[in-house]
C-alpha positions in Angstrom: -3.8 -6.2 -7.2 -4.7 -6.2 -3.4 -3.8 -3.4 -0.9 -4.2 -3.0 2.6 -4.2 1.0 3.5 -3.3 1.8 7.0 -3.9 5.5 7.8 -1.0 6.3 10.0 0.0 9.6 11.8 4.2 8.2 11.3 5.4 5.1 10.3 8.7 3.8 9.1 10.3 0.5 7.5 13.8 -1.4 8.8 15.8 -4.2 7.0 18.2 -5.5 9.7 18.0 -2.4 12.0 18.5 0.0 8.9 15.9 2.1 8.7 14.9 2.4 4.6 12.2 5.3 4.8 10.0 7.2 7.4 6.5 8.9 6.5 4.6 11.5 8.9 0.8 11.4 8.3 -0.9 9.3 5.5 -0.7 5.7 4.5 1.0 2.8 5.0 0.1 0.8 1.7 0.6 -3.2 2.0 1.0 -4.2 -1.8 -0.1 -7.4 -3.7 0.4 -8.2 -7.2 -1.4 -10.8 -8.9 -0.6 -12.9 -11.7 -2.7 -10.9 -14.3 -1.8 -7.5 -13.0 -0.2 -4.8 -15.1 0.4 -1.1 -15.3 -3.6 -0.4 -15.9 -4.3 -1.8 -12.8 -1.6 0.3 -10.6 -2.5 3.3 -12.4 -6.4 2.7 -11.6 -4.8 1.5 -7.6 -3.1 5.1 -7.3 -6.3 6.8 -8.4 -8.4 5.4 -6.2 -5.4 5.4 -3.2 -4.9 9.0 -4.1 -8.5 10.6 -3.9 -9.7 8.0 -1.4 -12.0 10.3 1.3 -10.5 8.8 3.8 -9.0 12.0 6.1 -10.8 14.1 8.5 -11.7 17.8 7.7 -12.5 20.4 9.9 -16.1 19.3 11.2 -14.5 15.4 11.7 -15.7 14.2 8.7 -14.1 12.1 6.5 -14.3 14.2 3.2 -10.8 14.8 2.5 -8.6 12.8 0.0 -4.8 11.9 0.2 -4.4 15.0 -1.8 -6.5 17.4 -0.3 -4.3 16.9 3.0 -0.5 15.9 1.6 -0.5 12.5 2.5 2.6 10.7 2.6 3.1 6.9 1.7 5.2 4.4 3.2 4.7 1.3 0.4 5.5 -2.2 1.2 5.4 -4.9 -1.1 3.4 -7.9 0.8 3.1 -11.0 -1.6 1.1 -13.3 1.2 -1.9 -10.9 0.3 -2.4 -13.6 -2.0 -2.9 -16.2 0.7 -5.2 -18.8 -0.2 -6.2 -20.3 3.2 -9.0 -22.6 2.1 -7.5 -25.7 2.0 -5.3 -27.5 4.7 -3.7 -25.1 7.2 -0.9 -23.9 5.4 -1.5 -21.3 3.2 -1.2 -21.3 -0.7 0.6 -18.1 -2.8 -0.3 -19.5 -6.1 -2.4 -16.1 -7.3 0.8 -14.3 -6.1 2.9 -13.0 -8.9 6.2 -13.8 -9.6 8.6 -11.5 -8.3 9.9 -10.3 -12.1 6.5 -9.5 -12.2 5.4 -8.0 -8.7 8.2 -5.8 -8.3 8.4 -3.5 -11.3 4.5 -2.9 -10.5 5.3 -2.3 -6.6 7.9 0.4 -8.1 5.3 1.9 -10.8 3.0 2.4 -8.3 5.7 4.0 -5.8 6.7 6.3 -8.7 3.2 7.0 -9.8 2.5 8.2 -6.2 5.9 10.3 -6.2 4.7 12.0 -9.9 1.6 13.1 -8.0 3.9 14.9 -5.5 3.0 12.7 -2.9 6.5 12.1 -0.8 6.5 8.0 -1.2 8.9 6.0 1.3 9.2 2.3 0.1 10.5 -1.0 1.5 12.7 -3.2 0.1 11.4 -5.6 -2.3 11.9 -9.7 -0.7 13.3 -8.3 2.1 12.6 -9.6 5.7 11.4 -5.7 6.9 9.9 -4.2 10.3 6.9 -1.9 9.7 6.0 0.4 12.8 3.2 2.3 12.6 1.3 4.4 14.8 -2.7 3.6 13.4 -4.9 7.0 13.2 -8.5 6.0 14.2 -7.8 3.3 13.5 -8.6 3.3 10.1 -7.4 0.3 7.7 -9.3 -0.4 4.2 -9.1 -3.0 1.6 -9.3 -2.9 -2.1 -8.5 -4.8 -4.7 -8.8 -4.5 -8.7 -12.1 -6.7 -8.9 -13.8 -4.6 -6.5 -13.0 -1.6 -8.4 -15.6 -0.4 -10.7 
């Protein structure tokens, strides 16, 4: 499983003009699911997502967690995290999962987030979606399962 975390101050996803779900401050979460994911790894993903240190607190350091502030979420599923660029110039989505796959996990971690009482926007699974976001910091991060200890 790969995410890209964007800490936002608002953001908000669009399929053909419609607007499918707005957050205020917290993440946008750009998710990948590989081929050998499964619920372990989105419940480890959460964890880690939810008491990332990642917010400011009153001195400007970042000390606080998603929970400690009430974060919001805005997930999108993003398959081409799975890009393989190192051959030719077209990338590869072979490590990618299958979408019967990819999106029950995409949901379970959306709903895992929501049980937290995090408010959790999604986007639209294989949908062609516009993401605007408004970046705070900026601050993106990367994390994956293998890099998770």
């Amino acid at each position: 499983m790969r995410l890209v975390l964007q800490r936002v101050s608002r953001a908000k996803v669009s399929v053909s003009d419609e607007e499918l779900g707005s957050i205020g401050r917290g993440w946008v979460v750009l998710v990948g699911i590989g081929k050998s994911d499964d619920s372990a790894a989105v419940s480890r993903m959460v964890d880690k997502v939810a008491n990332l240190r990642a917010f400011e607190d009153p001195n400007g350091k970042t000390n606080l967690s998603a929970e400690d502030v009430g974060a919001e979420f805005l997930i999108v599923s993003q398959f081409t995290l799975y890009a393989d660029t190192s051959r030719g110039r077209r990338p590869s989505f072979l490590d990618a999962a299958e979408p019967a796959l990819a999106e029950p996990l995409v949901r379970e971690f959306a709903d895992q987030l929501a049980r937290r009482g995090f408010h959790v926007a999604t986007g639209q699974f294989g949908a062609f979606m516009a993401v605007e976001l408004v970046n705070s910091g900026p601050m993106t991060i990367l994390l994956a399962t293998d890099s998770l200890s």
